[in-house]
N, C-alpha and C positions, 0 to 999 in steps of 0.2 A: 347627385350631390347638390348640385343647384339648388331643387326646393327645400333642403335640409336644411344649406346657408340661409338663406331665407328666411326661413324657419325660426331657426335658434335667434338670428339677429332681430326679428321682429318681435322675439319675445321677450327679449333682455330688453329693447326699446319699450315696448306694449307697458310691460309692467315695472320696471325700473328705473327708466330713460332717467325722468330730474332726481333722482336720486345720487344720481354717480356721473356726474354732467361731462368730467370729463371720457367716460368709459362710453357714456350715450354719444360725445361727439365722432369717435372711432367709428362706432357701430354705424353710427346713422353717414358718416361719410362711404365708406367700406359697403353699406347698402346702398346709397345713391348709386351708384360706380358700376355695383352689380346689376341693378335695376336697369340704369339705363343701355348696360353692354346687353345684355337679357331682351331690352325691347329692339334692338336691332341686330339679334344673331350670332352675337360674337363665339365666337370658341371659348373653350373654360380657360385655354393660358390667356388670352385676351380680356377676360371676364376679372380672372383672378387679379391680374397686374393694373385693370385699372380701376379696381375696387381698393387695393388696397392703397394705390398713390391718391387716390379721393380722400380716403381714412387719413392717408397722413399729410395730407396738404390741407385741409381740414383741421387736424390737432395740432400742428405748428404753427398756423395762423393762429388758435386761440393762445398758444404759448406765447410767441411773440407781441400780440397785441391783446393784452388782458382787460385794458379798459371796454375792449366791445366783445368781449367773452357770449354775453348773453345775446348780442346781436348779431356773431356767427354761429351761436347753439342753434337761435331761431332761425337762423339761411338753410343750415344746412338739412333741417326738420322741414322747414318749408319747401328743401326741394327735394325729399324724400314724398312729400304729398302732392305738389306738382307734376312728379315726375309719374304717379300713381296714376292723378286723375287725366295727364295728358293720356298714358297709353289707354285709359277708360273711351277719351273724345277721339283719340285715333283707330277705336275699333278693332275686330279681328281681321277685316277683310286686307289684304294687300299690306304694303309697305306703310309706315308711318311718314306724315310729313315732315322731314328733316328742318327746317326754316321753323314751323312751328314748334316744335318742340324746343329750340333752340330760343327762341320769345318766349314760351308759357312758363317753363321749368326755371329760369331765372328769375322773371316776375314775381312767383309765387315764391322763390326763397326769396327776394329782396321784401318782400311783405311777411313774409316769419321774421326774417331780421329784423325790422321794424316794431311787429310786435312783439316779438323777445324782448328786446332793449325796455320795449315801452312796460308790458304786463309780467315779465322778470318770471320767476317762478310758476306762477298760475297757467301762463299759456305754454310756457315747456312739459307740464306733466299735463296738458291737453294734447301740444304738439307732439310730445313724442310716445302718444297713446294712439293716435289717429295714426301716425305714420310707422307705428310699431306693429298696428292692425292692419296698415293697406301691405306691409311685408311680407306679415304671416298669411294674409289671405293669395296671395302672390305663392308664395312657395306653395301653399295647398293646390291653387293652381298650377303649377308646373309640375306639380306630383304624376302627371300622366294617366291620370282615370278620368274616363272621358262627364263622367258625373260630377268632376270637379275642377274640369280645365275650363266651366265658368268662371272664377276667381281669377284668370288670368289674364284672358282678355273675353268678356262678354261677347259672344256674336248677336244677341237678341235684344230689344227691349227689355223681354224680361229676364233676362240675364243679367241685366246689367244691374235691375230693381232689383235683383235676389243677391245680389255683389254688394249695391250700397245700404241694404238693411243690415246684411251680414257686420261690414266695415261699423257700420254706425255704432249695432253691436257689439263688437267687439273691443273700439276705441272705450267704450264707457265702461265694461269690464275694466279694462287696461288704466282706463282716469280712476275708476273709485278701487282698484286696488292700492293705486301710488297713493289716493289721498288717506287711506285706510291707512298707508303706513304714516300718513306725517301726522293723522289724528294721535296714531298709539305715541307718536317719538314725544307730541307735546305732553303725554300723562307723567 
């Protein structure tokens, strides 16, 4: 079930996210949540319950405080990509560093917030391309075939090189689909 959720949430993000900003911030809370239960073990009721109080701690915060709408679209994308590239720097071998992940993952959503607020539009159908493609490649990694539990957590160099062409890949799929659709919306 895991890489399924995964799956689906990475692709409604990849190719829809700034479309439906608010439906993107559910999604992209609800996969932080998962992601990070995911890179430490949790059980699926543990996974589930804290994926979705991300999702909705996440969309009441944009209800409530609508002037910075776009600079918690951008937190929450940014630590959707954080949260990707920490388990990338954390490796397969052993346990991740709890304290670091706890610095990077934040970091990197206060600099989506930042850029959200600042590049509005443009960097959310970037952001929530890159981080709708490090989802989906995550769920294919957790899919359980050992040919593809690269995408999950690399054990190799070149693992890791065959993960960030993929990602790259795929993000820019996911960017010129969304902007494919705002070219047709201005016809």
């Amino acid at each position: 079930m895991s890489a399924t959720v995964l799956i689906a949430l990475g692709a409604v993000l990849c190719f829809l996210g700034a479309r439906f900003l608010r439906v993107t911030i559910l999604v992209a809370g609800f996969g932080l949540g998962w992601m990070l239960t995911e890179l430490f073990d949790a059980d699926l009721q543990t996974q589930v319950l804290v994926a979705l109080g991300a999702a909705v701690t996440a969309f009441v915060v944009t209800l409530v405080i609508r002037s910075i709408l776009l600079f918690v679209a951008g937190a929450v994308v940014g630590a959707v990509i954080g949260a990707r590239v920490y388990a990338l720097l954390a490796g397969g071998e052993g346990d991740p560093d709890l304290v670091l992940g706890l610095v990077f993952v934040p970091t990197i959503a206060l600099l989506g917030g930042f850029l959200g607020d600042r590049y509005q539009r443009r960097l959310l159908v970037w952001g929530t391309a890159v981080a709708g493609a490090a989802m989906i490649l995550s769920g294919v990694g957790r899919a359980g075939s050992s040919s593809t539990e690269l995408f999950w957590r690399p054990q190799t160099t070149w693992g890791t090189a065959v993960f960030l062409v993929a990602w790259v890949g795929l993000a820019l799929v996911g960017q010129r689909f969304q902007h494919r659709d705002d070219t047709e919306d201005a016809r």
